[in-house]
N, C-alpha and C positions, 0 to 999 in steps of 0.2 A: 629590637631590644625590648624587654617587660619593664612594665613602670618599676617594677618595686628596684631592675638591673639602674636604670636610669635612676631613681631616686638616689643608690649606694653612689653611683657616679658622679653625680653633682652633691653628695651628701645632704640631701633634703632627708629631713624627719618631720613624723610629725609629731603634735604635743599630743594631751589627754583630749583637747578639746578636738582631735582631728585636725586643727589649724599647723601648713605647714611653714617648716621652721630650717633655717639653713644653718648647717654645722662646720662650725671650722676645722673640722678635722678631717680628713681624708683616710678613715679607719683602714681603709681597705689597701692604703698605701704606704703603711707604716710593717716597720718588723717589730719581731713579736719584744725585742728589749725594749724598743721607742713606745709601744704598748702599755708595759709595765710601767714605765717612766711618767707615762702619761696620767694612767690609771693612778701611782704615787700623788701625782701633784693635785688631782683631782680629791682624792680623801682626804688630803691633808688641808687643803681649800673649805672642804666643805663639813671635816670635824671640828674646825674651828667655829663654826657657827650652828653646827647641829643643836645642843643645848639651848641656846637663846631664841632658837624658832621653833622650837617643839619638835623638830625634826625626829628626834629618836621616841618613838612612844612610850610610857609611861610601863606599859608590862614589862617593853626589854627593858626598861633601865632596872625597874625592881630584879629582873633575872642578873643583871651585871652585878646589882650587889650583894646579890644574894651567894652567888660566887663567890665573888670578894671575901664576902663573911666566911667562907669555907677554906678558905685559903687553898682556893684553885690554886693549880701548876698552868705558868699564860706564858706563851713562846717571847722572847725578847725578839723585837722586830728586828734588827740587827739579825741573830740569827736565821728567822726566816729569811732575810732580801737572800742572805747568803746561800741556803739553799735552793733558792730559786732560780739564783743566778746560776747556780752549779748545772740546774736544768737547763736554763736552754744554750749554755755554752757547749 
């Protein structure tokens, strides 16, 4: 078996530093709804704090509002989960 087969297997990553890092999630052993679920709780975890750690850089945010000022047309999340789900059902 290849490192990188063996790393997915035990879910080792590594970070930017190269240092490796063990993940609790078993990607390779989830279906694709447990996926999306997972992916949900994860942005929703980390929009909560995006702003107070500088997390979103300064250009996208001025392009969000620059949007905003335009009165973009922005999909209601509601409606996308919905089509998505229609996919992979």
């Amino acid at each position: 078996m290849s490192t990188k087969n063996t790393a997915r297997l035990y879910g080792i990553l590594r970070n930017k530093k190269g240092h490796k890092m063990e993940s609790a999630l078993k990607l390779d052993q989830l279906n694709l709804s447990d996926k999306f679920i997972v992916l949900e709780e994860l942005w929703e975890d980390m929009s909560k704090h995006a702003s107070a750690n500088g997390f979103t850089p300064q250009w996208h945010l001025e392009i969000l509002k620059e949007r905003e000022d335009k009165n973009s047309v922005f999909n209601n999340i509601k409606d996308v989960k919905q089509r998505l789900q229609k996919q992979i059902d």
